[in-house]
Structures are given as structure tokens and as C-alpha cells.
N, C-alpha and C positions, 0 to 999 in steps of 0.2 A: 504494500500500500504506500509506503514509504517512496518508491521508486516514483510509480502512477504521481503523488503529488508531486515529485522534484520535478519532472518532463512537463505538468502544466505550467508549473513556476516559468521552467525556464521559456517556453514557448512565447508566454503573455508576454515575456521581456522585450521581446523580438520587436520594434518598431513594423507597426503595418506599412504594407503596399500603394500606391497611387499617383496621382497627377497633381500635380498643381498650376493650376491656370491664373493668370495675373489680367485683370479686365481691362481695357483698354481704357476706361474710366478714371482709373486710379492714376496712370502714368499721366493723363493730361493734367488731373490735381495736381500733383508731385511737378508737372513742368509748368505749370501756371506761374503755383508760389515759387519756383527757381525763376521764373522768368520778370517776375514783378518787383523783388529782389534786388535787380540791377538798376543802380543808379541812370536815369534816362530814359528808362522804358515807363511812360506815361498812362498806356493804358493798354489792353489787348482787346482782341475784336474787330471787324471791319466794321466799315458803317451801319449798316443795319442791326448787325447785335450790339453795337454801344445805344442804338438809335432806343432800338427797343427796352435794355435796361436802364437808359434814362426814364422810360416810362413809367418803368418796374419801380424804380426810384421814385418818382415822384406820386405814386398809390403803397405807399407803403409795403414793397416788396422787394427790399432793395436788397436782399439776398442771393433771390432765384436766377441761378444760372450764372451767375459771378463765378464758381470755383472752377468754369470748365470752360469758359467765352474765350474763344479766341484761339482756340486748341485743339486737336485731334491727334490722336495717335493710333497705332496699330503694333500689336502687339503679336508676334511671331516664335513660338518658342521660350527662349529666354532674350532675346530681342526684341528691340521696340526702334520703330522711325514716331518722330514726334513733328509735326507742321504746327507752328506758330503767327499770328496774325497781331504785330506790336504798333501801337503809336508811340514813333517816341516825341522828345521833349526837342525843341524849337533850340538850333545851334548847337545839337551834338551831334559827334560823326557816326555817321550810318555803321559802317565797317567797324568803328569799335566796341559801340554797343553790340551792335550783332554777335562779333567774336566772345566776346561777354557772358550775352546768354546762352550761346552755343555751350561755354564751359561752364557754367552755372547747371544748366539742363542738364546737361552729361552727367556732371558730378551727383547730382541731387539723385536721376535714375538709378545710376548706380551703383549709387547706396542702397539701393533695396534691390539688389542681387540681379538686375538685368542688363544686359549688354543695350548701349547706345549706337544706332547703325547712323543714323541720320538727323538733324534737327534742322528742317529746312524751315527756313523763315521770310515773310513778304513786312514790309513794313509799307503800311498802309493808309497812313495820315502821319502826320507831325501836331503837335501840339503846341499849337500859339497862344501867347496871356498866360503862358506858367510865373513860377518864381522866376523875376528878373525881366521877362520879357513886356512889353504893350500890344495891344491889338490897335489901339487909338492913337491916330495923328495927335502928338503932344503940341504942336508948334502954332496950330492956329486956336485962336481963343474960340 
């Protein structure tokens, strides 16, 4: 009898079998907040999904669809390509911010154990009337 219980023992010890699937949901969270992160990146989203969370915004929903706007990815294996959709800030350079978030994203993904194949990025508006900048002719009264 002795034996019968050591062989369950040891069996249950055994870590079970299976799959682990990462949603393609998660990686665009995780490259949002990597991508929002970088000094210059003003906002994500094209026109129409900022258009639309302004709306969201101003009915008191200014939550909905923030953690995922402006982002998509695909998730393959233990890989992932991540597409990005940035407004950045008015007189910063395109190329540096970009390079930026490319490494921010990378790093941020793969710390949760997946390989970064790709982080293609469109920058899509610039953002004018930040800190520092005017929208309005100062010089005529």
C-alpha cells in the first residue's frame, strides 16, 4: 500500500501538459503604455479614434477604448508584430521619437517572454498648442 501511495505522490508532482496562448489584446496594452511613455508621443490613434474618444470624453466615458487606441498587434507563436498609430508633439524629430518607441515597445514585450519581430509605426498628426508651442498669431492685437 505503501508503494500505490509513493507512485500517486510522485505522479501529482509532475507539472501538467498544455498550451499557452498570449491574446493579441494584451501585447497592444503592454505596447500602448510602452509607447505613451516616450517623451513626445502626444497621443495615439488616427483621426477618427481620437475623434471618437473625444466624444467618449466628453459623456463621461473617458475610459472606453483608451488602453488599446491606436494599436494592433498579432501574435504568432511566441512572437508578436505590433502596428502603432502616434501623434507626436509639435518640433520633435520624427526618427527619434520613433526609434524610441520602437525600443521602449521591444523592451516592454519582452519582458513578458515574447519575441518582438516588428513595431511598424505611421505617425499620423502632430500636435500643435502643446507645452511651449501657440496655435494663435501672437503679433496682431
Amino acid at each position: 500500500m505503501d508503494l500505490e501511495a509513493t507512485q500517486e505522490l510522485t505522479r501529482a508532482s509532475v507539472p501538467a501538459g498544455g498550451t499557452t496562448q498570449v491574446a493579441d489584446e494584451v501585447i497592444e496594452k503592454i505596447a500602448v503604455v510602452a509607447a505613451r511613455a516616450v517623451p513626445g508621443v502626444a497621443d495615439l490613434g488616427g483621426d477618427v479614434a481620437r475623434f471618437f474618444n473625444a466624444v467618449l470624453d466628453r459623456v463621461g466615458l473617458d475610459q472606453v477604448g483608451d488602453a488599446r487606441r491606436g494599436c494592433s498587434a498579432h501574435v504568432t507563436g511566441d512572437a508578436a508584430v505590433v502596428n502603432l498609430v502616434l501623434v507626436i508633439e509639435a518640433g520633435r524629430p520624427v526618427p527619434a521619437i520613433t526609434s524610441q518607441v520602437r525600443a521602449q515597445v521591444t523592451e516592454a514585450v519582452e519582458a513578458y517572454g515574447l519575441r518582438v519581430d516588428e513595431v511598424n509605426i505611421r505617425v499620423d498628426d502632430v500636435a500643435i498648442g502643446g507645452p511651449g508651442t501657440t496655435t494663435r498669431d501672437t503679433t496682431t492685437p
